[in-house]
N, C-alpha and C positions, 0 to 999 in steps of 0.2 A: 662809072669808073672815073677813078680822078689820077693824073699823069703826074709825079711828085719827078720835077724836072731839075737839073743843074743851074741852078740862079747868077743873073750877072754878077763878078765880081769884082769887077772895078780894076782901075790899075794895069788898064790892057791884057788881062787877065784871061784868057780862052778855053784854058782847060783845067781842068785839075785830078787828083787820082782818087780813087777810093782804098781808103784807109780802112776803117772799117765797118761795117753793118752792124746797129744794136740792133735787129730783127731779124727774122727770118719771113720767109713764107709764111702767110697763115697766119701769121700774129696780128692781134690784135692789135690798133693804133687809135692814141687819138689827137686831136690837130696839135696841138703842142708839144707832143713827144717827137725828141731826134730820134732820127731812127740812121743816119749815116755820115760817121765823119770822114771830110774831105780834107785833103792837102793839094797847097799848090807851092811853089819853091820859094813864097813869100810868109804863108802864113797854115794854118787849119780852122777848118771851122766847119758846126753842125748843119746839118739840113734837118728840119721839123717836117715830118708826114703833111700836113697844112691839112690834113680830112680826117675822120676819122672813118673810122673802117676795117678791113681786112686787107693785108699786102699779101695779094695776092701772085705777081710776080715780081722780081728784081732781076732789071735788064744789067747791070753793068756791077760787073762780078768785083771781088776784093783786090789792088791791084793792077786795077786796069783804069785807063784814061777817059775822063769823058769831056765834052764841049759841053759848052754853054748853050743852054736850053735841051741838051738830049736828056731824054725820057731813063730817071735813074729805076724808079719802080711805078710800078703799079699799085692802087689802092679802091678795093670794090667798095663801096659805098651805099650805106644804109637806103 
């Protein structure tokens, strides 16, 4: 399993929200596909699955806040 987490942002930057999810459950990924973009009251930007694999869960729903370094999804790995 590989933990596709909320990466430092820089700029004192601690949280940011989730805008939207390009996957769902069960999709297919592979390491350089975004699969969710963020906002923070500064900018947006993608996150890349960094594995390839199946996303298996997605811990932090459309909408909601996350910190830096929490776990946004899950990806089961070959």
């Amino acid at each position: 399993m590989y933990e596709v987490k909320l990466p430092e942002l820089g700029d004192g930057i601690e949280t940011a929200t989730v805008a939207c999810w390009h996957v769902q459950e069960n999709d297919p990924v592979q390491p350089e596909d975004d699969i969710v973009e963020l906002v923070t009251d500064k900018a947006s930007f993608q996150v890349q699955a960094g594995q390839a694999g199946i996303i298996k869960k997605i811990r932090v729903n459309e909408q909601q806040e996350a910190t830096i370094g929490e776990v946004l999804a899950v990806i089961e790995t070959p």
